[in-house]
C-alpha angles and dihedrals in degrees: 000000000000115000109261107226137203121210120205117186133114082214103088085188088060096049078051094053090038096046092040086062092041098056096044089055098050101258119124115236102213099177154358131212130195089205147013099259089053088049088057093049091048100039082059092047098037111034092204117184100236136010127216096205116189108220099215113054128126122248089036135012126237084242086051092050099043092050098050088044093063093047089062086041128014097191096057115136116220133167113192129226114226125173110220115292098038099101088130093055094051100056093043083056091050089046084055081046115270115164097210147344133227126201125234118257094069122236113194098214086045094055092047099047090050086055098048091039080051103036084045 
């Protein structure tokens, strides 16, 4: 079974970029959120495998989202999405949990190897 995907950015030309990778390299892409409250409330709804969770959107930040997805399950996996110059921000998401970060912009075989290395 293919491995079910959420994708986290305010961009909608970045979840294209990002969902455009995933497909053509077998993952399913489930959902897609503008914000960090909307990926909560998908993650619950939804129960993807694995979340691509931009740092920087407004309502709710990628650090807030990640923190309270991993109150409602402690074994999400999660990568954040971080643009250059944001090095603070993502270890303060690893610290919340993260499992990994990409950097924008986005490199296909970077993304992919960060989910393998994260789905195991």
């Amino acid at each position: 079974m293919a491995n079910r995907i959420l994708i986290v950015d305010d961009a909608a030309f970045m979840r294209m970029m990002i969902r455009d990778i995933l497909s053509k390299n077998g993952y399913e892409v489930v959902g897609e959120a503008p914000d960090g409250a909307q990926a909560v409330e998908k993650y619950k709804e939804l129960k993807p495998d694995l979340i691509t969770m931009d740092i920087t959107m407004p309502e709710m930040d990628g650090i807030s989202a990640l923190k309270e997805i991993k109150k409602l399950d402690g074994n999400a996996k999660v990568i954040m999405c971080s643009a250059m110059g944001q090095q603070a921000m993502v270890i303060d998401a690893i610290q919340a949990g993260a499992k990994d970060f990409i950097v924008k912009p986005f490199q296909a075989d970077r993304v992919i190897e960060a989910i393998k290395k994260t789905l195991g």
